[in-house]
C-alpha positions, 0 to 999 in steps of 0.5 A, a space after each residue: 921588093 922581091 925578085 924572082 930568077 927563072 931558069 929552064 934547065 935542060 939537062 944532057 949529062 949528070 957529071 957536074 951535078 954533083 959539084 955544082 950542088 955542092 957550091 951554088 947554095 952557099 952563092 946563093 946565100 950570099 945574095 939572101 937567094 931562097 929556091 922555090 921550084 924546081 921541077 917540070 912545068 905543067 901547062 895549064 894554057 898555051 905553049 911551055 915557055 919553059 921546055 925544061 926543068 923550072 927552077 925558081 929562085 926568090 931573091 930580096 930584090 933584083 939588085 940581089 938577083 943581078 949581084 948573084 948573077 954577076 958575081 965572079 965566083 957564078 961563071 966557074 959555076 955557069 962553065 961547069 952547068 954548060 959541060 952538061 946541060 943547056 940553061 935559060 935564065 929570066 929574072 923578073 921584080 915582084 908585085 
């Protein structure tokens, strides 16, 4: 069953987007990781839980997502993310 990574992105400086670009397709490509989304949300209903920029990712299934989250090659890339920017990350299984 799929599974879906949600992330809010809130960005402060662009210095290593460049970088992190470059590297995090091909981890993601690893874990069969397919981006749906990436852009500001709109609320439609209540409060944004998501206060920044929306990032969906779509994995095969949760075992994939949680291996792309730990895989040791994802924390060089999480240090560089948190040099500029603050990021929250949900993952939940599909329907």
């Amino acid at each position: 069953m799929a599974a879906y990574a949600i992330g809010s992105l809130n960005v402060h400086n662009t210095a290593w987007q460049q970088e992190y670009v470059r590297q995090m397709p091909a981890l993601l490509a690893k874990y069969g990781g397919k981006p749906l989304c990436k852009a500001y949300p709109e609320v439609l209903e209540g409060n944004s839980l998501l206060p920044g920029f929306a990032i969906i990712v779509e994995f095969p299934t949760i075992e994939h997502a949680r291996g792309w989250n730990d895989d040791p090659a994802h924390g060089p890339l999480r240090e560089l993310r948190s040099s500029g920017a603050h990021f929250n990350l949900i993952v939940v299984d599909g329907m």
